[in-house]
C-alpha positions in Angstrom: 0.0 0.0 0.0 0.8 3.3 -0.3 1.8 5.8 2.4 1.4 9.8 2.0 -0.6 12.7 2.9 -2.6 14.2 0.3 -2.9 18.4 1.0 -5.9 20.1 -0.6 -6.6 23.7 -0.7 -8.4 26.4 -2.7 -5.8 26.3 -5.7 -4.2 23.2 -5.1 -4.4 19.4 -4.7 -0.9 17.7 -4.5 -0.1 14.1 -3.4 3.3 13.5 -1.4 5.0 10.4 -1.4 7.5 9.2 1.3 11.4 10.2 0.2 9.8 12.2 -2.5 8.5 14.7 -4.4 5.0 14.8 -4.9 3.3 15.5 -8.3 0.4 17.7 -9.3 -3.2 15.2 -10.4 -5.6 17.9 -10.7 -6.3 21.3 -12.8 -5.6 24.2 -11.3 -3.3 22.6 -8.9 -0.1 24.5 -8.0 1.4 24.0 -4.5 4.9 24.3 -3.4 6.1 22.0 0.0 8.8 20.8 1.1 8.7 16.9 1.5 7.2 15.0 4.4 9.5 12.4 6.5 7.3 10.1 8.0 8.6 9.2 11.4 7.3 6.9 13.9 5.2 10.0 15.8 4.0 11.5 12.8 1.4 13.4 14.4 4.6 16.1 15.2 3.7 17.3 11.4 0.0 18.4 12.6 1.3 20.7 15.2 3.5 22.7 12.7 2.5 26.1 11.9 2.8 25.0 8.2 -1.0 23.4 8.2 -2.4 27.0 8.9 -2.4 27.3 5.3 -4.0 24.1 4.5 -7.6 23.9 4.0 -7.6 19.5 3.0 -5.4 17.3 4.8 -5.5 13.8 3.6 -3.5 11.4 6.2 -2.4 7.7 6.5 -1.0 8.0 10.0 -1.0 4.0 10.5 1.8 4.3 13.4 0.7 7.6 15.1 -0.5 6.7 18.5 -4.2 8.2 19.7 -3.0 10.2 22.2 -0.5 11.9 20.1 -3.2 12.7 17.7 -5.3 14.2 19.9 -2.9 16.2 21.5 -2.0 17.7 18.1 -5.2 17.8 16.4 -6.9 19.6 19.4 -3.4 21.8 19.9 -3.4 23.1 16.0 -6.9 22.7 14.6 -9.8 22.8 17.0 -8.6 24.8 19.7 -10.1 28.5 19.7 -6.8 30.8 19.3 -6.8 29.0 16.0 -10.2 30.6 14.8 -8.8 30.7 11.4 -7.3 27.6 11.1 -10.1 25.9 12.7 -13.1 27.6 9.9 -10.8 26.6 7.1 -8.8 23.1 7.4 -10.4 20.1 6.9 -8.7 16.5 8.0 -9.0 13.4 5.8 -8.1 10.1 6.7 -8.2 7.0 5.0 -9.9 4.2 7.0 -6.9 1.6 6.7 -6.4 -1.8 5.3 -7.1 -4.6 7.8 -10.8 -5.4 6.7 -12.1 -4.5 10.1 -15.8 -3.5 10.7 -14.4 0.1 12.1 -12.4 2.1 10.6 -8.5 2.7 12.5 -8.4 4.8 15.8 -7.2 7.4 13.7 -9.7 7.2 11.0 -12.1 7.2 14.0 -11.0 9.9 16.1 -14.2 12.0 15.6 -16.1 9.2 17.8 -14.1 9.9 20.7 -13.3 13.8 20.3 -16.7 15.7 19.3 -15.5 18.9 18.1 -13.3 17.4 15.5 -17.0 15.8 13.7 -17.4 19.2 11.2 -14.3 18.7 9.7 -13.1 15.4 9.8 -13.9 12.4 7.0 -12.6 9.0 6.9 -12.7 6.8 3.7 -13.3 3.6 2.6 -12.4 2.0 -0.5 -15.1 0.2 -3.3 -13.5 -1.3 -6.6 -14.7 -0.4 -9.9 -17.2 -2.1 -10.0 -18.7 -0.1 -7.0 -18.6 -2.9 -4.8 -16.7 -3.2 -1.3 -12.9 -4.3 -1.9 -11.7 -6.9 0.3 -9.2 -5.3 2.0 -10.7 -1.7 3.3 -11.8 -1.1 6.6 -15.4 -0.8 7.2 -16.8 3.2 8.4 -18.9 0.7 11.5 -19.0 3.9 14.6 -17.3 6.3 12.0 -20.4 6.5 9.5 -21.7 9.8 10.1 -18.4 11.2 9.1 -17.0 8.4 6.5 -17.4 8.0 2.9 -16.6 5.7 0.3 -14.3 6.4 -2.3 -12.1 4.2 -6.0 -9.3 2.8 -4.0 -8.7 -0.1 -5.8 -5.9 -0.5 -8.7 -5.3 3.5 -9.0 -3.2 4.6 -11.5 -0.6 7.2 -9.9 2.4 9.1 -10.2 5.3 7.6 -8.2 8.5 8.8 -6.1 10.9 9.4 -9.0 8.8 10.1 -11.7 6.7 7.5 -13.8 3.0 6.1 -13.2 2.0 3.2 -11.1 -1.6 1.0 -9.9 -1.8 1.1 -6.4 -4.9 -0.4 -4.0 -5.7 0.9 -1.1 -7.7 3.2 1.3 -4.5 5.8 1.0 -5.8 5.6 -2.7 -9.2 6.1 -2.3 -8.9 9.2 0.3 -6.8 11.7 -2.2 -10.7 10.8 -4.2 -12.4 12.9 -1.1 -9.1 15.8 -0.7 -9.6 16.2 -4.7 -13.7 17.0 -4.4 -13.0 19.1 -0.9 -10.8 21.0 -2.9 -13.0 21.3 -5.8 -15.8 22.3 -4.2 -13.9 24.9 -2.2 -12.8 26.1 -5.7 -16.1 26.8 -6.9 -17.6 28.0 -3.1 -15.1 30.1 -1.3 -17.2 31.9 0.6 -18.6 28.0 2.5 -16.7 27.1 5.8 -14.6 24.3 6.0 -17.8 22.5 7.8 -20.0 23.5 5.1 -18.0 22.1 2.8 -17.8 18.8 4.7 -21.5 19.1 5.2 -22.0 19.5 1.1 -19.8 16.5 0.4 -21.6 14.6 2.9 -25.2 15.4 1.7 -24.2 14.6 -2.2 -22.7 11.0 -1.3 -25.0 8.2 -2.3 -25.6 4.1 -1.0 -27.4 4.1 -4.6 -25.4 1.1 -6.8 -22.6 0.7 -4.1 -23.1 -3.5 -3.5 -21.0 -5.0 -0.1 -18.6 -7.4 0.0 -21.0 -10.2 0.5 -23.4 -9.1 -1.4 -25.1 -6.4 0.8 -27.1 -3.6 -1.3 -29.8 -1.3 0.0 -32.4 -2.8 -1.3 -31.6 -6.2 0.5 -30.6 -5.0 3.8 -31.8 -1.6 4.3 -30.1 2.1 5.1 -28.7 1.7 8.0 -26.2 -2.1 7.7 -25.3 0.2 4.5 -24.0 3.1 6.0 -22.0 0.7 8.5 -20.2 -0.3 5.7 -20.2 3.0 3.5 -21.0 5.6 5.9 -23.0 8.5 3.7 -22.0 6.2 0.2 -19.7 7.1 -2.5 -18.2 10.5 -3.1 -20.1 12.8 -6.2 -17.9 15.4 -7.3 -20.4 16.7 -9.8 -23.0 16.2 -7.3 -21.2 18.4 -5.0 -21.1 21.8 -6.9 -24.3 21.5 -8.2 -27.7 23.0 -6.7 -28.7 20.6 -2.9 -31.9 22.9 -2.3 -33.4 25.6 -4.3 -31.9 28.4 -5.2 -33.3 32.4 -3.9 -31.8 35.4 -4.9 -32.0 37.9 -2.1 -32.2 41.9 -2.4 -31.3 43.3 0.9 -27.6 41.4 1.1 -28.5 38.4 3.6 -28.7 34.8 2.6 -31.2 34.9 5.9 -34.0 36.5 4.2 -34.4 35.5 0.7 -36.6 37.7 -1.3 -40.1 36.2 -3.2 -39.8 33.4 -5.5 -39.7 35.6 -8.7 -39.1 39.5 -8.4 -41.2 41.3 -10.3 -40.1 43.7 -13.7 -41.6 47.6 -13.3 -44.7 48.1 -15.6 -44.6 49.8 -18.9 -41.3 49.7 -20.0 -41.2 47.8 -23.1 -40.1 44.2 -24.2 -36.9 45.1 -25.4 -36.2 45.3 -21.6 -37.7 42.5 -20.3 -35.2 40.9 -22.7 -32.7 42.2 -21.3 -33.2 41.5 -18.0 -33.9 37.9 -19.0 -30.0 37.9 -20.0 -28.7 39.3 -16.9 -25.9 37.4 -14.8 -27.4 37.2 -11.9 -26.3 35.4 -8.3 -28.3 33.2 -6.6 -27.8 30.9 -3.4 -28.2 27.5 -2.3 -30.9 27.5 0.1 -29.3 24.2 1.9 -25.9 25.9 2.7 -26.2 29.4 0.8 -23.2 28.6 -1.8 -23.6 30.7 -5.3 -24.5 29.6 -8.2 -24.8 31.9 -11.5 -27.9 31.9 -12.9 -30.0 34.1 -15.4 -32.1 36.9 -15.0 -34.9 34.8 -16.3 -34.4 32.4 -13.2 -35.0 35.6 -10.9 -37.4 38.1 -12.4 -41.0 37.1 -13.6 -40.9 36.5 -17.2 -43.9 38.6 -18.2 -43.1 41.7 -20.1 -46.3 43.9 -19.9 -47.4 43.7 -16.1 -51.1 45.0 -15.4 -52.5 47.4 -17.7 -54.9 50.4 -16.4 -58.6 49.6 -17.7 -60.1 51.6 -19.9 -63.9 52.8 -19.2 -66.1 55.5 -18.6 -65.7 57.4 -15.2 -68.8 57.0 -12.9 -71.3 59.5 -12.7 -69.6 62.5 -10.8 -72.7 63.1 -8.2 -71.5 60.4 -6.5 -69.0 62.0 -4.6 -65.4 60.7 -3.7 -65.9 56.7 -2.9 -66.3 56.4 -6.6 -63.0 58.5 -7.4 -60.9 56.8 -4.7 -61.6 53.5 -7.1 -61.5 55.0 -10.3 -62.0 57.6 -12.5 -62.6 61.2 -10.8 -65.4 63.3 -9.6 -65.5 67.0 -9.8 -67.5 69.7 -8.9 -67.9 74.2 -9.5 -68.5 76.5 -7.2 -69.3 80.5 -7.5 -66.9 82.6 -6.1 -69.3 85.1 -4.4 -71.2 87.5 -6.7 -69.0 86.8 -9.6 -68.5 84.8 -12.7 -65.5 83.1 -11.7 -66.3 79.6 -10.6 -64.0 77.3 -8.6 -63.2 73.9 -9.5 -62.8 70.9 -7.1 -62.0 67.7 -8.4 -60.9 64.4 -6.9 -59.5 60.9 -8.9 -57.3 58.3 -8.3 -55.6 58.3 -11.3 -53.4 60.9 -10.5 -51.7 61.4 -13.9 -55.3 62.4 -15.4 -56.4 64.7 -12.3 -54.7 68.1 -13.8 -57.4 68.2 -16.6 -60.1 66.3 -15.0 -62.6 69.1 -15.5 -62.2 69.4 -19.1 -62.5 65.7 -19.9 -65.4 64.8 -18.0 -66.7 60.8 -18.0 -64.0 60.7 -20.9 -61.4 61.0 -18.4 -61.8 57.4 -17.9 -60.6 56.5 -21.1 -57.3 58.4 -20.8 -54.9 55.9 -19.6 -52.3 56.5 -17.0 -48.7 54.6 -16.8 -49.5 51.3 -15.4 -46.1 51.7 -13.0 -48.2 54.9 -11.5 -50.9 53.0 -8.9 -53.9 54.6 -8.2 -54.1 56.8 -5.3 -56.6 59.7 -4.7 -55.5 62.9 -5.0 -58.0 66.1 -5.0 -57.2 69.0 -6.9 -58.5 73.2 -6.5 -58.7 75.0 -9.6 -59.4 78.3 -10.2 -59.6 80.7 -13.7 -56.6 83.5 -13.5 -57.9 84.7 -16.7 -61.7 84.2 -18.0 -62.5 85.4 -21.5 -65.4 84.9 -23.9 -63.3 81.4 -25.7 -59.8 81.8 -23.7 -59.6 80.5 -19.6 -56.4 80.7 -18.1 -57.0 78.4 -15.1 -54.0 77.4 -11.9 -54.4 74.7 -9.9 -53.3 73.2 -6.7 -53.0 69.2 -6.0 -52.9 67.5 -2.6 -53.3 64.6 -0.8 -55.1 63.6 2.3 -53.4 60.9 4.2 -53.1 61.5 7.4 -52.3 65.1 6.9 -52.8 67.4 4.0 -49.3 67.3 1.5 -49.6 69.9 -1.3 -48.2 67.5 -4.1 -48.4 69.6 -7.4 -49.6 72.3 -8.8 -49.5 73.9 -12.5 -52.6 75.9 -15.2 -55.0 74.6 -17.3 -55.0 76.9 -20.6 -58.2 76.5 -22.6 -59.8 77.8 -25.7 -63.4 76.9 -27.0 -66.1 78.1 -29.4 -69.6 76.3 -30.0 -67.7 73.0 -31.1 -64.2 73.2 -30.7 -62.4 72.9 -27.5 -58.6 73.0 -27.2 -56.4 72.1 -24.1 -53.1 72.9 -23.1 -51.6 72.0 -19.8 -48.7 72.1 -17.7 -48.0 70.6 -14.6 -45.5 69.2 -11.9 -46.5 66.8 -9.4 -45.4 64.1 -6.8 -46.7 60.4 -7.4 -46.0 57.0 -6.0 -44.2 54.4 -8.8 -44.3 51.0 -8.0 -40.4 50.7 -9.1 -39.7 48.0 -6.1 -38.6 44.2 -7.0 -41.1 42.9 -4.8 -44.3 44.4 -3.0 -42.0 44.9 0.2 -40.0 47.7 -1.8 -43.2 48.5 -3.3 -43.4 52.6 -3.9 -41.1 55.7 -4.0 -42.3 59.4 -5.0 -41.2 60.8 -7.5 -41.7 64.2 -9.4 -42.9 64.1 -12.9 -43.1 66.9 -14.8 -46.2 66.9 -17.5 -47.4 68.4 -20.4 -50.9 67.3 -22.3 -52.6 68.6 -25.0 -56.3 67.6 -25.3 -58.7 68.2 -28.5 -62.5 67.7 -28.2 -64.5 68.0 -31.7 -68.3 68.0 -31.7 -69.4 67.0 -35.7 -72.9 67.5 -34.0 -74.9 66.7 -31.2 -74.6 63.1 -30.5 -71.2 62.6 -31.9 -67.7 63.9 -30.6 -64.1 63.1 -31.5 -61.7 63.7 -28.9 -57.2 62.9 -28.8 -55.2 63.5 -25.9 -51.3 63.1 -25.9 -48.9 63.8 -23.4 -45.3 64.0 -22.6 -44.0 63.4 -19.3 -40.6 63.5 -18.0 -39.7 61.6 -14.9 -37.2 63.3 -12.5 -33.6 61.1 -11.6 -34.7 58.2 -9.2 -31.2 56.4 -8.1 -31.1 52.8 -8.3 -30.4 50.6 -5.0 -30.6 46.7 -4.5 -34.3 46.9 -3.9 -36.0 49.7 -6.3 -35.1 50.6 -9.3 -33.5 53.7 -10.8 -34.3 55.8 -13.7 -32.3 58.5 -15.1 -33.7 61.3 -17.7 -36.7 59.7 -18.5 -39.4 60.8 -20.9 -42.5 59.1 -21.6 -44.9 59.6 -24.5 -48.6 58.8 -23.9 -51.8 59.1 -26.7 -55.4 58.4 -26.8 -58.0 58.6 -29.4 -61.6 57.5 -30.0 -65.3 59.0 -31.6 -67.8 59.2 -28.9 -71.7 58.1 -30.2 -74.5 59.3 -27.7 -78.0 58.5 -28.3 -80.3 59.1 -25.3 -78.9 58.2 -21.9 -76.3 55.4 -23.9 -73.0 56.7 -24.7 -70.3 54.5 -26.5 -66.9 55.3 -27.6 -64.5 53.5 -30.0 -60.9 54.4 -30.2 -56.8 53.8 -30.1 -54.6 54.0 -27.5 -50.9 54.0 -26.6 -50.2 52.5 -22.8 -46.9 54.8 -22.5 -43.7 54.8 -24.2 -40.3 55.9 -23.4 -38.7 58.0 -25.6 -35.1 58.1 -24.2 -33.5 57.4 -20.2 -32.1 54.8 -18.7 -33.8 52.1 -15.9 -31.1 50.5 -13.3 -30.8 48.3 -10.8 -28.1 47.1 -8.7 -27.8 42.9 -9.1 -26.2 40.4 -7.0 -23.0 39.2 -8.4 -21.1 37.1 -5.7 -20.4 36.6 -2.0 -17.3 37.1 -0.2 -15.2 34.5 2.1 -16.8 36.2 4.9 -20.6 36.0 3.5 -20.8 39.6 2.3 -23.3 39.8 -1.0 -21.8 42.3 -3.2 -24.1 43.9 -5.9 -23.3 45.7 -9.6 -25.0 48.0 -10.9 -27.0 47.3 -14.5 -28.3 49.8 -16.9 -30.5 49.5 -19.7 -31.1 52.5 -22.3 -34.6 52.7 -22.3 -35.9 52.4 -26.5 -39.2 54.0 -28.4 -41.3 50.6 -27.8 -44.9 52.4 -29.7 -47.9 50.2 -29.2 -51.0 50.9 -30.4 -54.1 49.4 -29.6 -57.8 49.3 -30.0 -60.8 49.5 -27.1 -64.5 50.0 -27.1 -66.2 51.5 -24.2 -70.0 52.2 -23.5 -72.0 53.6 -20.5 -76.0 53.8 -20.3 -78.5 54.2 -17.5 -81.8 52.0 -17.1 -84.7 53.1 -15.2 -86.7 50.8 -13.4 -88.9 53.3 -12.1 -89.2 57.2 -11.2 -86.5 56.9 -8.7 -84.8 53.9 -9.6 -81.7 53.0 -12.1 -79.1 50.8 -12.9 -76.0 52.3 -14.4 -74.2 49.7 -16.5 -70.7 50.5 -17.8 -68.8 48.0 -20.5 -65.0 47.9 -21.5 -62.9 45.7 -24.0 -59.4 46.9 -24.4 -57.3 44.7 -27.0 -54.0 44.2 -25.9 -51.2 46.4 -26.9 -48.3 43.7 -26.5 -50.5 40.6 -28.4 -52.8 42.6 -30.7 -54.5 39.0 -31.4 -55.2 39.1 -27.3 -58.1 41.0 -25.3 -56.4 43.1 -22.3 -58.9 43.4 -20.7 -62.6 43.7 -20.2 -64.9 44.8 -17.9 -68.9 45.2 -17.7 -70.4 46.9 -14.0 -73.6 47.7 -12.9 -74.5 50.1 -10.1 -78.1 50.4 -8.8 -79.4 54.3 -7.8 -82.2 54.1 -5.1 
């Protein structure tokens, strides 16, 4: 058999014969030693200061006594002035030759001295076949820490130069240092215990076969993991995915974030693509070791999000409860003895509330940003200027939370004549953007600064033509790990459609655009790794926002049904195609709301 130790560490695995040098097996193996004399105490060698810089040690230590073992293991590995040393080196030793039903006393140490356990392993050896060899110690008291490993008729380099086929355990163990070493290659940031622990967990009894014929079919788990302990060594096994994976926002591998973070509404395909495509790191959820994974594996795969239905606004005598849903409701006031009226107007879609007044129940079909939530907002208007066809109207927009927040303010400028009214108007205002990966970083304000232009045509009394656009542009929003940024934004919105009225039934029939940018850029700052000492580290990732236009058609109507004098129904319907699948309906609506 063959003697040696077998050191493994991050970049190297090298095998060390007696008298000689030792050769490198692996890739990526570079190490530079001085050779080992093996004397009859050779447990002096784990007491140097020289191990401090091993993370693997792989020993056949056949004529080291026990005590002297102990003595140095405890002394240079486990004790706690070695904090270092004691995260990082793990001890290897192969279970010995005799065909015992234990392993050696040094093989078995870990049965005797408990804090050794985490980062100890002993190893049997299995032929190629995958069966027990006849010579190998069994694991017997050692199982929870022993594996089995190829120790029989290994091809190996050999004190002055050359190949030979060895059998043994002190084959079979350099198996175990190799995958230590490899998988503290791919997870540096994992302890020398969690490493153990992975090794462990990705060993299998599945095909390994006893020396007498024992399998774990025919006699069960446990009489196999006497002989095998956790089962045969999986290197691939080892630095693959043991649980699922999470990717985590806020830096800690103790709170993963939701299953799939969600992409910000209303910015295009083009960057849903792109996010798809991102590098992205994600963590075991078994021991927290990274993994690289897509984008597409993180964020949730659907480009468009939840588009802002498209109806008629309810009846504005209703009063606020109907505007803190949707839509708006408004209401004019005299000032005094004069002519000048004052306008108070209330709607949840924000976006729409500047020129609430001049749309009416159209103001329902003017879509808002679908990354703008609805939240009500009441607005006091009030004319500057009144002429015979030209108003020149400021406004003031606030909240009521639990205090009152002025959050915009801006003019209305409006000309008219029997059948032409024009809109122009300017605004700057605060508003909530759902811009957070996940409904925990849901909202952050943001000022927007908005211009709209607004056309209604009346052809005669029962038909109108009306076209809205507008061109916002979103103030500098920096990007963290949980929200993203934005960065000179500009967004382009349009709606168009003929209104038909006949009686109390109106319907309109029209295009739309949902929003598109014209220029900025979107950010976010993605996990890309984790340190030695468990510290998530994040990049940041831009995307230059692209003209995505997307027109498409709806149909909305609105009537009232009386039942009697003093009853109705009001029944509102919506279809709204789809502006990302134009063979797709959005989405479609039909209410009813009973007046007593």
């Amino acid at each position: 058999m063959v003697k040696g130790i077998t050191l493994g560490v991050v970049t190297s695995m090298l095998t060390i014969g007696c008298g000689g040098r030792g050769d490198n097996v692996d890739v990526d193996l570079c190490l530079s030693v001085s050779c080992i004399n093996y004397v009859s105490d050779q447990a002096e060698y784990l007491a140097q200061d020289g191990l401090n810089n091993i993370d693997a040690a792989n020993a056949n230590l056949a004529s080291a006594t026990g005590e002297n073992i102990r003595i140095a293991v405890v002394d240079s590995g486990i004790d706690s002035s070695h904090t270092e040393f004691n995260q990082r080196t793990i001890f290897v030793f192969a279970a010995n030759n005799d065909y015992q039903d234990q392993v050696s006393k040094e093989a078995g140490l870990p049965y005797y001295i408990n804090e050794l356990t985490a980062q100890f392993l002993a190893v049997m050896a299995i032929d190629t076949d995958l069966k027990e060899t006849g010579f190998t110690n069994r694991c017997g008291v050692a199982a929870d820490f022993c594996l089995a490993a190829p120790g029989n008729n290994i091809r190996s380099a050999q004190t002055g130069g050359g190949h030979t086929e060895k059998s043994g355990t002190s084959m079979a163990a350099p198996h175990v240092s190799g995958v230590l070493a490899l998988v503290t290659g791919h997870f540096p940031s994992l302890s020398a215990s969690e490493v153990v622990s992975r090794v462990k967990a990705t060993a299998s009894l599945d095909g390994l076969t006893g020396y007498f014929g024992c399998t774990l079919a025919s006699c069960g788990e446990s009489a196999m993991r006497a002989i095998f302990g956790h089962g045969l060594v999986n290197a691939e096994a080892a630095v693959s995915p043991i649980g699922s994976l999470f990717y985590t926002a806020d830096g800690s591998t103790d709170q993963p974030s939701a299953a799939a973070l969600r992409l910000p509404n209303g910015f295009g395909q083009a960057f849903s693509h792109w996010v798809a495509n991102l590098d992205v790191a994600m963590f075991d959820r078994f021991d927290g070791a990274q993994f690289m994974r897509k984008g597409s594996d993180v964020f949730a795969s659907k480009a468009e999000g939840t588009m802002a239905l498209i109806a008629y606004s309810p009846s504005q005598n209703k009063g606020t409860d109907f505007a803190a849903d949707f839509g708006h409701y408004s209401q004019s006031y005299s000032l005094g003895n004069t002519a000048y009226p004052v306008y108070f107007s209330s709607s949840a879609r924000a976006m729409n509330l500047a020129s609430a007044n001049f749309w009416g129940d159209l103001s329902g079909l003017l879509i808002q940003p679908s990354f703008i939530p609805n939240q009500l907002h009441d607005q006091i208007e009030m004319p500057f200027y009144q002429g015979e066809s030209l108003s020149l109207r400021p406004f003031m927009q606030f909240t009521k939370n639990t205090q009152t927040k002025v959050t915009g303010f801006g003019f209305n400028l409006l000309w008219q004549n029997k059948d032409t009214h024009l809109l122009t108007s300017l605004s700057s205002s605060k508003h909530n953007l759902n811009l957070g990966v996940s409904k925990a970083y849901e909202q952050n304000q943001q000022q927007i600064q908005n211009i709209e232009l607004g056309l209604q045509q009346r052809f005669n009394p029962s038909t109108l033509f009306f076209l809205r656009t507008t061109y916002s542009q979103l103030s500098t929003h920096h990007a963290s790990t949980q929200q993203w940024g934005l960065k000179k934004a500009n967004l382009m919105q349009f709606s168009s459609g003929l209104e038909i009225k006949h009686k109390a039934i109106k319907i309109a029939l029209g295009l739309y655009d949902p929003g598109h940018f014209t220029n900025g850029e979107i950010s976010l700052l993605v996990a890309k790794g984790i340190t030695k000492n468990k510290q998530i580290y994040y990049e940041k990732e831009s995307f230059k926002l692209k003209a995505e236009r997307r027109l498409a058609g709806f149909l909305a109507a609105k009537g009232r049904l009386m039942l009697s004098h003093k009853q109705a129904i009001d029944v509102s319907l919506s279809v709204q195609q789809s502006p990302y699948k134009k063979t797709h309906v959005g989405q479609a609506s039909l209410t009813a709301a009973f007046n007593f």
